[in-house]
PLY file of the C-alpha trace (Angstrom):
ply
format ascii 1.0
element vertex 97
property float x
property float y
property float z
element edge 96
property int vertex1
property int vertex2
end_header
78.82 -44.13 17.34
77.37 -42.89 20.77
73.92 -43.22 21.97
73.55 -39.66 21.71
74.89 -38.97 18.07
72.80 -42.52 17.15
69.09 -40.46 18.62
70.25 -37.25 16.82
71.11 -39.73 13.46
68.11 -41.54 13.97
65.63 -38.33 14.52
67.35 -36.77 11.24
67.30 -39.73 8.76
63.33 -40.97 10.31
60.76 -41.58 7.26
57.92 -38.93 7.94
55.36 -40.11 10.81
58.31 -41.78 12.53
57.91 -41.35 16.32
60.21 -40.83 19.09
58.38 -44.07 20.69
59.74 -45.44 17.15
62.89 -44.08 17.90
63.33 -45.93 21.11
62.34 -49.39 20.50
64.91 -49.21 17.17
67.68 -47.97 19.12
66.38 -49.83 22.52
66.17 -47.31 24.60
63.62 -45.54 26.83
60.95 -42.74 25.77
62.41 -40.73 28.66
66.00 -41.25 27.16
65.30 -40.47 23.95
63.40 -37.43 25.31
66.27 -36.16 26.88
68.91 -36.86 24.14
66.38 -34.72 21.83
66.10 -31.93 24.49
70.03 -31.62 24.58
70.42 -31.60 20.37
68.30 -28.74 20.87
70.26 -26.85 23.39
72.82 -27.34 21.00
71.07 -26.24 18.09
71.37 -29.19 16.20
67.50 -30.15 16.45
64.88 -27.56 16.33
61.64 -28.49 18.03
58.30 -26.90 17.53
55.21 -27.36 19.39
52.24 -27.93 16.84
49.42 -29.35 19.42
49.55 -28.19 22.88
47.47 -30.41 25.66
44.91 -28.73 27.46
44.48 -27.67 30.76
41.87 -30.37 31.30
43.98 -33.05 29.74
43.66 -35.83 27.22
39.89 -35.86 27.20
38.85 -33.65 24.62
42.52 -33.30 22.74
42.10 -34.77 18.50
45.42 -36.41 19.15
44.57 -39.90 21.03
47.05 -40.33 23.86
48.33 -43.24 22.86
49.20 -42.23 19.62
53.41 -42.35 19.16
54.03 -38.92 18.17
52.17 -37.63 21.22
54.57 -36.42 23.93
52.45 -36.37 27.13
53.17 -39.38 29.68
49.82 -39.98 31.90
49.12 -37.19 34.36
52.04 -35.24 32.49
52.43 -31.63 30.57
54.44 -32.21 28.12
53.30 -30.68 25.29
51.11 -33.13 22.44
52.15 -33.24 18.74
55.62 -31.70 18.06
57.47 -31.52 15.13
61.29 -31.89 15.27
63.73 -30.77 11.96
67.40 -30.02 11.68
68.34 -26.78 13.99
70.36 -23.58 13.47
73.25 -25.61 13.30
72.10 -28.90 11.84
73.27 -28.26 8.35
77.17 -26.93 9.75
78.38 -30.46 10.72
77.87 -34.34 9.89
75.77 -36.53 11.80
0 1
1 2
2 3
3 4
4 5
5 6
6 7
7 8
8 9
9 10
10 11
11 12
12 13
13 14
14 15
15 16
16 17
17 18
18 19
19 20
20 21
21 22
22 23
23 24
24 25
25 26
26 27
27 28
28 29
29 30
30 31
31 32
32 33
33 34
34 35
35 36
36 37
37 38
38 39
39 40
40 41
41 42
42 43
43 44
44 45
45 46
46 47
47 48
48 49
49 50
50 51
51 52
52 53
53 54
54 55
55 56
56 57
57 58
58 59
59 60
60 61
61 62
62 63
63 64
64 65
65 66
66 67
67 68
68 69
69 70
70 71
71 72
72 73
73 74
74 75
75 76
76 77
77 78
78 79
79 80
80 81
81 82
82 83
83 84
84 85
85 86
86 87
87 88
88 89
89 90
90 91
91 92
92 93
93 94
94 95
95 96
């Protein structure tokens, strides 16, 4: 199986709460590689990704998820948005993992 088809697998099949920090150490790789694998699934349509949390403007001070939480997205000094959810896409359901 490639890398790519075991992040979309692994993203799919995670227990709820799982994190894409999660997601990394089990298939040892980076945050920023897993990132990326997840932002092409959803250019293809086989993840769907939807911002539920986004950070503020004057960062992680004041923002209820703690930055060093898994499931929050934002490196240090980033903008990536906070909490996200990610579920099967458009085309998740059309063809096999």
């Amino acid at each position: 199986m490639s890398t790519l088809r075991a992040v979309l697998s692994a993203v799919l099949t995670a227990a709820p709460g799982t994190g894409l920090d999660d997601i990394a150490r089990g298939l040892e790789l980076s945050r920023d590689e897993v990132d990326a694998m997840v932002g092409y699934w959803e250019r293809r349509g086989e993840l769907t990704v939807d911002r539920l949390l986004g950070c503020s403007a004057s960062g992680c001070g004041g923002c209820p998820v703690a930055p060093d939480r898994a499931w929050c997205r934002r490196p240090a000094g980033g903008d990536r948005p906070g909490l996200l959810a990610i579920s099967p896409g458009r085309r998740g359901g059309e063809r096999g993992a």
